[in-house]
N, C-alpha and C positions, 0 to 999 in steps of 0.2 A: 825259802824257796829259791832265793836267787843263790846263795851258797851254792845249794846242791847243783843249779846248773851248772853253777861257775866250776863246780869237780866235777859234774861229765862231760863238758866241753874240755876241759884239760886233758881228761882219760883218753875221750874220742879221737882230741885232737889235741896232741903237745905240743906241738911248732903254734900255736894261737896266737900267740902274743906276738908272731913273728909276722904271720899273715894279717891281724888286723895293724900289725904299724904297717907295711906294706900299702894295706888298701887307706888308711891316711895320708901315708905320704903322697898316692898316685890321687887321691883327693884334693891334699892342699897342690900339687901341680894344678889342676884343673881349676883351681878357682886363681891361681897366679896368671894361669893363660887366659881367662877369662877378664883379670884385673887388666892386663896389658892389653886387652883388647877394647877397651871401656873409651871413647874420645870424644875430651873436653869442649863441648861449643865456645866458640871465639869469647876472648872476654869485651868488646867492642861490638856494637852492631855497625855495619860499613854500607849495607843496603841506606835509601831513601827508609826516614822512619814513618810508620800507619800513621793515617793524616787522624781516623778515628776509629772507636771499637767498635771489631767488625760484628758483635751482638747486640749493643745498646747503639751505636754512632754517636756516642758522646767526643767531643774532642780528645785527641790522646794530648798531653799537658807536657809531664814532665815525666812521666812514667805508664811504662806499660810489659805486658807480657802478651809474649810469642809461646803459646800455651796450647796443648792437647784438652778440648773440651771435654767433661765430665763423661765417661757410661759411653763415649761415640769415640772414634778415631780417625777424627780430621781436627785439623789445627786451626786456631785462629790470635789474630790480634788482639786481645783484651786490653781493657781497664781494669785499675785495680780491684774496683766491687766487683763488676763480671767476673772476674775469676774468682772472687771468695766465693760466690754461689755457684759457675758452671764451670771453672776451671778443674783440673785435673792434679792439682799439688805444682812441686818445684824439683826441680831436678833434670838428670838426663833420660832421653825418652816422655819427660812430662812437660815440662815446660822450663823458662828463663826469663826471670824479669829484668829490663831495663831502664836506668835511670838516668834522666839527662842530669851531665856533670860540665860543667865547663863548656858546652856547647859538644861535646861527646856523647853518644847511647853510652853508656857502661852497663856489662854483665852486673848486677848488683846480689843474682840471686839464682840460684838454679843450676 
């Protein structure tokens, strides 16, 4: 069955192969201008870091994430367990974990 379409889209239309490279290429533009639009969060956190997590108040230690909570769309300061249960993954738009390093937050993730 897909033969046959595949010769009467040809019949139908003979330039095809020209039109669908066409609508590819004007494809992959749109996901290059979409790539270029994508921006990196700092790899440092420079703010005062969360004294503790704003779901449990456990002490933040030496790590934490600045994280979109699970199913909602407000952000909070987590600890590491908090966000395995109510965090929202890692990434841009999701969240960034940070690790103290040498007396630095460092991006370590996201």
């Amino acid at each position: 069955m897909e033969e046959s379409y595949a010769i009467a889209e040809k019949e139908l239309f003979p330039n095809s192969s020209f039109i669908r490279r066409e609508k590819n290429e004007i494809e992959a533009g749109r996901k290059r201008e979409m790539e270029d639009i994508v921006v990196e969060p700092p790899k440092n956190w420079y703010s005062p870091p969360p004294e503790k997590c704003d779901l449990c108040s456990q002490p933040i230690k030496d790590k934490f994430i600045d994280g979109r909570v699970q199913l909602k769309k407000i952000w909070r300061f987590m600890c590491p367990s908090c966000h395995l249960t109510d965090g929202d993954g890692l990434g841009v738009g999701r969240g960034q974990e940070y690790t103290l390093t040498d007396g630095e937050w460092i991006r370590t993730d996201g």
